[in-house]
C-alpha positions as CSV (number, residue, x, y, z in Angstrom):
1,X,-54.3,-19.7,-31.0
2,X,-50.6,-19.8,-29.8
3,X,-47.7,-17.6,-28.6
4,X,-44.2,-18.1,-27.9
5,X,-41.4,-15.7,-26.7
6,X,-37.6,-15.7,-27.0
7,X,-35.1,-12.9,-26.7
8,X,-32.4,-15.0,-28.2
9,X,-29.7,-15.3,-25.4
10,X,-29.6,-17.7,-22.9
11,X,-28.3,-15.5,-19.8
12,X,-29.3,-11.8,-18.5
13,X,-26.9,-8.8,-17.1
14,X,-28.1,-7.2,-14.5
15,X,-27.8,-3.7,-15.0
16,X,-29.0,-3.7,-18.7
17,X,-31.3,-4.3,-21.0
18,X,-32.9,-7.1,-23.1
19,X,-35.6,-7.7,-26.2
20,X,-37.5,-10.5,-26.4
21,X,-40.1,-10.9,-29.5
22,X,-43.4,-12.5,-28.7
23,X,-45.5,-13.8,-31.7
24,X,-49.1,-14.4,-31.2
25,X,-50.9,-16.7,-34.0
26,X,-54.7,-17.7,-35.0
27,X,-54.4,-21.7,-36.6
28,X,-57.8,-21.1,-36.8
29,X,-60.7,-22.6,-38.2
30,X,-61.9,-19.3,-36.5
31,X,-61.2,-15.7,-36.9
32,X,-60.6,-14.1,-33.2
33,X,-62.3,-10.9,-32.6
34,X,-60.7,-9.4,-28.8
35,X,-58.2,-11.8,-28.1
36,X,-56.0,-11.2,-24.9
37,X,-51.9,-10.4,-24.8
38,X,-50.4,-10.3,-21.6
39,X,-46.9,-10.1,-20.7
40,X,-46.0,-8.9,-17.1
41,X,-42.4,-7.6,-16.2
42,X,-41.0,-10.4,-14.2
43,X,-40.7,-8.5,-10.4
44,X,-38.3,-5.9,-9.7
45,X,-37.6,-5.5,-13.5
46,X,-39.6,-3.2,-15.9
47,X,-41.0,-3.1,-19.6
48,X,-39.3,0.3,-20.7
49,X,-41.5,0.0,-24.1
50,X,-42.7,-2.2,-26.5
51,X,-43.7,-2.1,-30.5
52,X,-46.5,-4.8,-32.0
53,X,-46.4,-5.3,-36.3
54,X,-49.6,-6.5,-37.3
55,X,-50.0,-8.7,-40.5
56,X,-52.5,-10.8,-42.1
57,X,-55.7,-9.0,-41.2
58,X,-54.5,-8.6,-37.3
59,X,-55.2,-5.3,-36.0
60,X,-54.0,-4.1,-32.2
61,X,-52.3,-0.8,-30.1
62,X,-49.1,-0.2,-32.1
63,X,-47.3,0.6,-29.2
64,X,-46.5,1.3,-25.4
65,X,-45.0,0.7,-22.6
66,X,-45.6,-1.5,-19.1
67,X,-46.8,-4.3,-18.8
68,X,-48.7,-5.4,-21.5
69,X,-52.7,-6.1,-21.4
70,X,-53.8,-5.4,-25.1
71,X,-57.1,-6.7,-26.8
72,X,-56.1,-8.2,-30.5
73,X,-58.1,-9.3,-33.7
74,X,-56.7,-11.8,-35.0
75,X,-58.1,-13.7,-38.2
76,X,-57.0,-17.1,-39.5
77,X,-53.2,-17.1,-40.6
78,X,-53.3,-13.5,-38.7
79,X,-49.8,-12.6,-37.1
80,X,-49.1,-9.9,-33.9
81,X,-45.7,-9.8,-33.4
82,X,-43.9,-7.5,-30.1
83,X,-40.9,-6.3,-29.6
84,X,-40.1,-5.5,-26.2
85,X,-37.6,-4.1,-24.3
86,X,-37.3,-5.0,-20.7
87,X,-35.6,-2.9,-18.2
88,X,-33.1,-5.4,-15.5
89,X,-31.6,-3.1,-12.7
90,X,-28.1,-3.6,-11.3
91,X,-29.6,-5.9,-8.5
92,X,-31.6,-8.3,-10.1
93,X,-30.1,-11.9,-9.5
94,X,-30.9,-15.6,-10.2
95,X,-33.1,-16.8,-13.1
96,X,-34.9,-14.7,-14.8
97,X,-38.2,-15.4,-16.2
98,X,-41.3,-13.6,-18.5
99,X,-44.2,-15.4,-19.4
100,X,-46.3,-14.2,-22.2
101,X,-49.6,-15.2,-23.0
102,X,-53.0,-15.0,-25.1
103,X,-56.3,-15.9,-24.6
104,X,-59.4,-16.2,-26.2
105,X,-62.1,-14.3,-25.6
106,X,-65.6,-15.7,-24.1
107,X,-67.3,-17.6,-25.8
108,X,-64.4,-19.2,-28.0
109,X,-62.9,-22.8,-27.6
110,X,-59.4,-22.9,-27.6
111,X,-58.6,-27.1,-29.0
112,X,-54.9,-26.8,-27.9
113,X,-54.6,-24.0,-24.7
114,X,-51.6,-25.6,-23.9
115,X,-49.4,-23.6,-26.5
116,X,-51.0,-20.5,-25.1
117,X,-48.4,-19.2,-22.8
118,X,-44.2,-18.8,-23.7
119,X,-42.0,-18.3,-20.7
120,X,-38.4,-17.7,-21.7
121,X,-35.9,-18.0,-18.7
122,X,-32.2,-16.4,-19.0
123,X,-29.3,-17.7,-16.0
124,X,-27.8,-14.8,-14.7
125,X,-24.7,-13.5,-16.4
126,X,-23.1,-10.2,-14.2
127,X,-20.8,-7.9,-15.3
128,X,-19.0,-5.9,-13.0
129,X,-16.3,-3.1,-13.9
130,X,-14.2,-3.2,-10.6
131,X,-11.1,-1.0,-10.1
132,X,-9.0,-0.6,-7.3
133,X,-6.8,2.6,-6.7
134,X,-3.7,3.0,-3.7
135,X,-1.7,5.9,-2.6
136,X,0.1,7.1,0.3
137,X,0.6,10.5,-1.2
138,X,4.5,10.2,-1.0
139,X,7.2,9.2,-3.1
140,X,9.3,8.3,-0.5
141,X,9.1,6.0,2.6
142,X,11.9,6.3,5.6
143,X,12.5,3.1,7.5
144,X,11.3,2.9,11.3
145,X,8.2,4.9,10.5
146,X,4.7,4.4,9.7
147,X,3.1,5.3,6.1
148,X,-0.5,5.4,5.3
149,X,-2.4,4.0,2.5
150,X,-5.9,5.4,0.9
151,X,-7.2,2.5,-1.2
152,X,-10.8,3.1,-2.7
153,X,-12.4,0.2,-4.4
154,X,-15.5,1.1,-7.2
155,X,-18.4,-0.9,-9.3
156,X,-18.7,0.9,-12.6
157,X,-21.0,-1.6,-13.7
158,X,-23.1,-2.4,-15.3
159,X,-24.0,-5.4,-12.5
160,X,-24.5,-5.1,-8.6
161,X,-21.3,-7.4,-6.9
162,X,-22.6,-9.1,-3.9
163,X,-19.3,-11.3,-2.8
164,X,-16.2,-9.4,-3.9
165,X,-12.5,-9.6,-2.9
166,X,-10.8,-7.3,-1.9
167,X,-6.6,-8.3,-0.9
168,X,-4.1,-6.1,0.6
169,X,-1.0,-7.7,1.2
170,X,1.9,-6.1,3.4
171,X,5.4,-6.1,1.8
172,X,7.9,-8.4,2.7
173,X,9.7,-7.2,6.5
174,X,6.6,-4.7,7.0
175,X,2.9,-5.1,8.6
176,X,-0.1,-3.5,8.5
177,X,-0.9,-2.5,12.4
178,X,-4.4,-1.4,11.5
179,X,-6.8,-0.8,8.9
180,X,-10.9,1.1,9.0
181,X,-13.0,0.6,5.8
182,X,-15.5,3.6,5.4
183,X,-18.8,2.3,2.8
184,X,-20.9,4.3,0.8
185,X,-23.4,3.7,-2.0
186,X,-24.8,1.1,-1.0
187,X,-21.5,-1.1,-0.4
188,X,-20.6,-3.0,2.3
189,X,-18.3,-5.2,4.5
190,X,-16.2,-5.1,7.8
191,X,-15.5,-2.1,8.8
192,X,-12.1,-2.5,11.1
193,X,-9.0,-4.6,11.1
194,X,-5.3,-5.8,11.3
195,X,-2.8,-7.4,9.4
196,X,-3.1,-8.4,5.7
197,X,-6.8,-7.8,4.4
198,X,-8.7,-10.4,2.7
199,X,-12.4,-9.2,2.8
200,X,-15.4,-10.0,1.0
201,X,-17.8,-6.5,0.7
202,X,-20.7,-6.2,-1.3
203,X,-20.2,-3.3,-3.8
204,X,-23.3,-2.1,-6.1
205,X,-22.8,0.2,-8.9
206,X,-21.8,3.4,-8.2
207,X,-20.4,2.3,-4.5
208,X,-17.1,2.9,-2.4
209,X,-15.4,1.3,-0.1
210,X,-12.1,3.5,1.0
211,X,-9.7,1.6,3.4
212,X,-7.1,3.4,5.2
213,X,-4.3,1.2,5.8
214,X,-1.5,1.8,8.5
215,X,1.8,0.3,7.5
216,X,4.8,-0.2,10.2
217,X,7.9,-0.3,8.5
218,X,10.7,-1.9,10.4
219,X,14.0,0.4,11.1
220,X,15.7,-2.4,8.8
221,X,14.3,-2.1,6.0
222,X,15.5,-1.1,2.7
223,X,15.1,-0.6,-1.1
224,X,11.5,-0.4,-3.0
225,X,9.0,-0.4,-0.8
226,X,5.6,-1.9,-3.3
227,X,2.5,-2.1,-1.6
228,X,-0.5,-4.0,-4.2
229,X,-4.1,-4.3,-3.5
230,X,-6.6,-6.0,-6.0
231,X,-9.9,-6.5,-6.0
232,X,-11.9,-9.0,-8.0
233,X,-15.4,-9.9,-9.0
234,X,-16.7,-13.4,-7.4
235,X,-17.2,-16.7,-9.5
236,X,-19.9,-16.6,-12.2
237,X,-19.5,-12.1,-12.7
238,X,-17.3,-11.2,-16.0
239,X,-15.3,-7.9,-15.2
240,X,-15.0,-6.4,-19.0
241,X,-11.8,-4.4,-18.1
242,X,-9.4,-6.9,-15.6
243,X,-6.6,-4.8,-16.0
244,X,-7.8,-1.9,-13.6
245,X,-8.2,-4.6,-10.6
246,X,-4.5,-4.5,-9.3
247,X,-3.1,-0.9,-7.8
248,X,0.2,-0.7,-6.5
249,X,2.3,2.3,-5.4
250,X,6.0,2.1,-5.1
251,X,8.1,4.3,-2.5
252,X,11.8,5.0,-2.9
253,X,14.1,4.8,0.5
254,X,14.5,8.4,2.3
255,X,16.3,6.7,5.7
256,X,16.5,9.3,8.6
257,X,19.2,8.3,11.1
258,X,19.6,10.7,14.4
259,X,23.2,9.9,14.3
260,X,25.4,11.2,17.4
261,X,29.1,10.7,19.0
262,X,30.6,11.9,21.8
263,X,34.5,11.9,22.7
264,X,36.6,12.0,26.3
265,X,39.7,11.5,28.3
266,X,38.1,12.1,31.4
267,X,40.8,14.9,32.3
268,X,40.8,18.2,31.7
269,X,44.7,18.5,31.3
270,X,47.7,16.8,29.4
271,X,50.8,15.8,30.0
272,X,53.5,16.7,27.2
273,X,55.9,13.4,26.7
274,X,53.0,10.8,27.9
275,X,49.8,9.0,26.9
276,X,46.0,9.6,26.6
277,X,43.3,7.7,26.3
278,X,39.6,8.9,24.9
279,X,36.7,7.2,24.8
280,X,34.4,7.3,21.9
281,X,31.0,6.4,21.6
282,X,28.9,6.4,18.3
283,X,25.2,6.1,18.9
284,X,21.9,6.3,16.0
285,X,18.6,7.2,17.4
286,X,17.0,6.2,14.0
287,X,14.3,5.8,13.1
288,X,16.5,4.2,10.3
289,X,19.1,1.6,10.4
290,X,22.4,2.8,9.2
291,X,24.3,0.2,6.7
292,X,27.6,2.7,6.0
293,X,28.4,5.3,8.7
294,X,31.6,7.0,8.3
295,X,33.9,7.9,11.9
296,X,36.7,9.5,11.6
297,X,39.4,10.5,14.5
298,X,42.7,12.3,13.4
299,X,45.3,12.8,15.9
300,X,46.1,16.2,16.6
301,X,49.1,18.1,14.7
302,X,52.1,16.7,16.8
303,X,50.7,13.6,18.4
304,X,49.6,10.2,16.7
305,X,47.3,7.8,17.6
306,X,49.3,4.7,18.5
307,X,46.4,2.1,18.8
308,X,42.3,1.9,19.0
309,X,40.0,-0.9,19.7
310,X,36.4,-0.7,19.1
311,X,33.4,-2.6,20.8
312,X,30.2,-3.1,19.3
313,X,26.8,-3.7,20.6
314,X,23.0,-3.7,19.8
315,X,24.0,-5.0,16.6
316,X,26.2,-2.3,15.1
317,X,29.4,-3.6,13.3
318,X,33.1,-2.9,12.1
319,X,36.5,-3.2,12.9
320,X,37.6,-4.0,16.1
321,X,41.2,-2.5,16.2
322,X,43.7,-0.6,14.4
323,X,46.3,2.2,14.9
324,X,46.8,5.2,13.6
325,X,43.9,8.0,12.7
326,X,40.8,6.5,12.4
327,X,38.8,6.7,8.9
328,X,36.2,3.4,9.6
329,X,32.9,2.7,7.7
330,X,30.2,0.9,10.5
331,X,26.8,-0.4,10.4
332,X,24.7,1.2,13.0
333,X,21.2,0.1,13.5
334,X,18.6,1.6,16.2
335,X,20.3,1.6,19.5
336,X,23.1,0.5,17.9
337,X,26.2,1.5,19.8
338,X,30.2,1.7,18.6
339,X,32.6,2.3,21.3
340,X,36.2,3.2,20.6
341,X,38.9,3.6,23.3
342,X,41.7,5.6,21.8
343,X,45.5,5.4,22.9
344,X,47.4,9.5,21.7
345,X,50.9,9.6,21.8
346,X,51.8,13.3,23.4
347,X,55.5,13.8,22.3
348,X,57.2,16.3,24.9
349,X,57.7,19.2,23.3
350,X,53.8,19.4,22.5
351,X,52.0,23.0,24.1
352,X,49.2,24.7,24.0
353,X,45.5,23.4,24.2
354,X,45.3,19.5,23.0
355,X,42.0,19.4,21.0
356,X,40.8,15.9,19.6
357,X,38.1,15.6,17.4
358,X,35.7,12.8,16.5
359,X,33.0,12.2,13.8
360,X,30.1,10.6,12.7
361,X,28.4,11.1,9.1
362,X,25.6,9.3,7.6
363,X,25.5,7.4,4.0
364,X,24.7,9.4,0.8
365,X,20.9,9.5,0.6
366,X,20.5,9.2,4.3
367,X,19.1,12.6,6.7
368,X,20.2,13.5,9.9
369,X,17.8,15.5,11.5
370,X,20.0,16.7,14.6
371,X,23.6,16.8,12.5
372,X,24.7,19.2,15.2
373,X,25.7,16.1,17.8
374,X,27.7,14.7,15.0
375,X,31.2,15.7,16.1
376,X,32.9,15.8,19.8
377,X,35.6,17.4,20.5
378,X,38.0,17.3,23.5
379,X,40.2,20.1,24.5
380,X,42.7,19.6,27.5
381,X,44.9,22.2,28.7
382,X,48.3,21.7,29.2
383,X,50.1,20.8,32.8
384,X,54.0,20.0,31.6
385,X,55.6,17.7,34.4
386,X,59.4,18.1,34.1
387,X,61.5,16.0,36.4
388,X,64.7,19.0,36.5
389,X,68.2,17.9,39.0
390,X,71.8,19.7,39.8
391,X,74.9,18.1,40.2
392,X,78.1,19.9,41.4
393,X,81.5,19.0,42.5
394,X,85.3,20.2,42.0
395,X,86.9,16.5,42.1
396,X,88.7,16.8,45.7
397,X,87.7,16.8,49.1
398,X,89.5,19.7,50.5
399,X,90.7,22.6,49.6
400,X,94.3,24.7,49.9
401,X,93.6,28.6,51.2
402,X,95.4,31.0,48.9
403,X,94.6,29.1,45.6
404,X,91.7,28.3,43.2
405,X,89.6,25.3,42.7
406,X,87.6,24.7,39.8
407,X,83.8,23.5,40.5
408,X,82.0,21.4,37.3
């Protein structure tokens, strides 16, 4: 008698199902009355069914399922042939190996046992639908803030992943400050962090791993703002559908700059037919840098600015002097500072209150939260300073009683 057994593939995937045939024969010279078939589920898989086609005189069970221990006749030139399905869960891993065999019952000589039991043995061959998803629920990111990311990572079989990658990268300028990883379904991995994430988890099909990501975005930092994260299956596992292993969500710029100004002489009065200087500082309390600022001083009606000079520090930026009204585009960072000192020409006929205004206004696309502290004004009340003398004389020392003399 012999057997052998095949399912016709040389690997397995965990997580499905495979058929092998196994065909028992009698060479004879002797018919076999109760001949033994056994074929045992290799462990932690399963024999979902099988089906046995009987020719040549060979009777048996038709069908079943288990493992298989089934008593055969099988005459000379007699065939049994099973079909059998075999169950392989998500987790099964390394080589997988089922031995069938037959045996003769007591009392008959077997010349040849040796071709008595079939093993076939498949290499593993995992497939693992990975996908990665990220959001931070925003369409919008202002600079000088934080955002946070929800990335969820899945297994949608039809393999277990013991060894994937998961890669989270922070954009160019920003970092990620911190990150916890919450498992479920079997997954696992490290479940707290900082900086870029490179982790290898374990995911089995039908687990999670959700990070939440915080990302510190620098005060600087402008256009796009893409954030990617990919996930993919370790060396040797196929993942059918690639394409769903890169997420990466995109936020437009919403800068909000707390810009403010404030404007003095340091008097509270003016003098008609002299000078005054101001003093004007610009200042942003972020939390976005500000490339474009516009500050603007016009001279009151009847005066004119005769010069300005403008000093710069924690690295804001523009002109440094001029005359005339002012009308100047700066760059203001975070703690940026822009200091004018103001020279107004008071002509002397000027009255009335002397009110000087100055003003700050952010970018298009840019908020200020506070606009209210965008403009200072001064107002000095006027204290005229007139230098007034008499002169009077009639062109001779003395006089003559009984005429006129004429005083000019």
């Amino acid at each position: 008698m012999s057997i052998t057994k095949t399912d016709g593939v040389p690997t397995y995937t965990a997580g499905t199902t495979t058929t092998s045939t196994v065909v028992a024969t009698n060479a004879g010279p002797s018919d076999v009355v109760g001949a033994t078939v056994t074929d045992n589920a290799p462990l932690g898989t399963s024999i979902t069914g099988w089906n046995a086609i009987f020719s040549g005189g060979a009777s048996g069970t038709g069908s079943g399922s288990g493992n298989i221990s089934q008593t055969i006749n099988i005459p000379v030139g007699g065939l049994a042939t099973y079909t059998i399905t075999l169950n392989i869960p998500s987790g099964v891993t390394g080589n997988l190996s089922n031995t069938a065999v037959i045996a003769v019952p007591l009392g008959t000589t077997d010349p040849t046992p040796g071709n008595n039991t079939a093993t076939d043995t498949d290499t593993p061959a995992p497939v693992s639908d990975l996908s990665i998803t990220k959001t931070d629920g925003v369409p919008t990111y202002t600079a000088g803030t934080t955002t946070t990311y929800t990335v969820v990572a899945t297994n949608a079989g039809p393999s277990d992943v013991v060894g994937a990658t998961v890669t989270d990268n922070a954009p160019l300028g920003t970092s990620i400050t911190g990150w916890n990883a919450i498992f479920s379904g079997g997954a696992s991995g490290t479940g707290s962090g900082s900086g870029n994430i490179s982790q290898t988890i374990n995911i089995p099909v039908g687990g999670v791993a959700t990070y939440t990501i915080t990302l510190n975005i620098p005060s600087g930092v402008t256009g796009n703002l893409s954030n990617t994260a990919v996930i993919a299956v370790p060396l040797g596992t196929t993942d059918p559908t690639p394409g769903n292993n890169t997420a990466t969500d995109t936020d437009t710029p919403a800068p909000v700059s707390d810009l403010s100004i404030t404007k003095t002489d340091g008097v509270p009065t003016y003098t008609a037919g002299t000078t005054t200087t101001y003093t004007v500082a610009a200042t942003n309390a972020g939390p976005s840098d500000v490339v474009g600022a516009t500050v603007t001083d016009n001279a009151p009606a009847g005066t004119s600015i005769t010069g300005w000079n403008a000093i710069f520090s924690g690295g804001a930026s523009g002109t440094g002097s001029g005359s005339g009204n002012i009308s100047q585009t700066i760059n203001i960072p975070v703690g940026g500072v822009a200091t004018y000192t103001i020279t107004l020409n008071i002509p002397s006929g000027v009255t009335g209150n002397l009110s000087n205004t100055a003003v700050i206004a952010v970018p298009l696309g840019t908020t200020d939260p506070t606009p209210g502290n965008n403009t200072a004004t001064d107002t000095d009340t006027p204290a005229p300073v007139s230098d007034l003398s008499i002169t009077k004389t009639d062109g001779v020392p003395t006089y003559t009683a009984g005429t006129t003399t004429t005083y000019w």
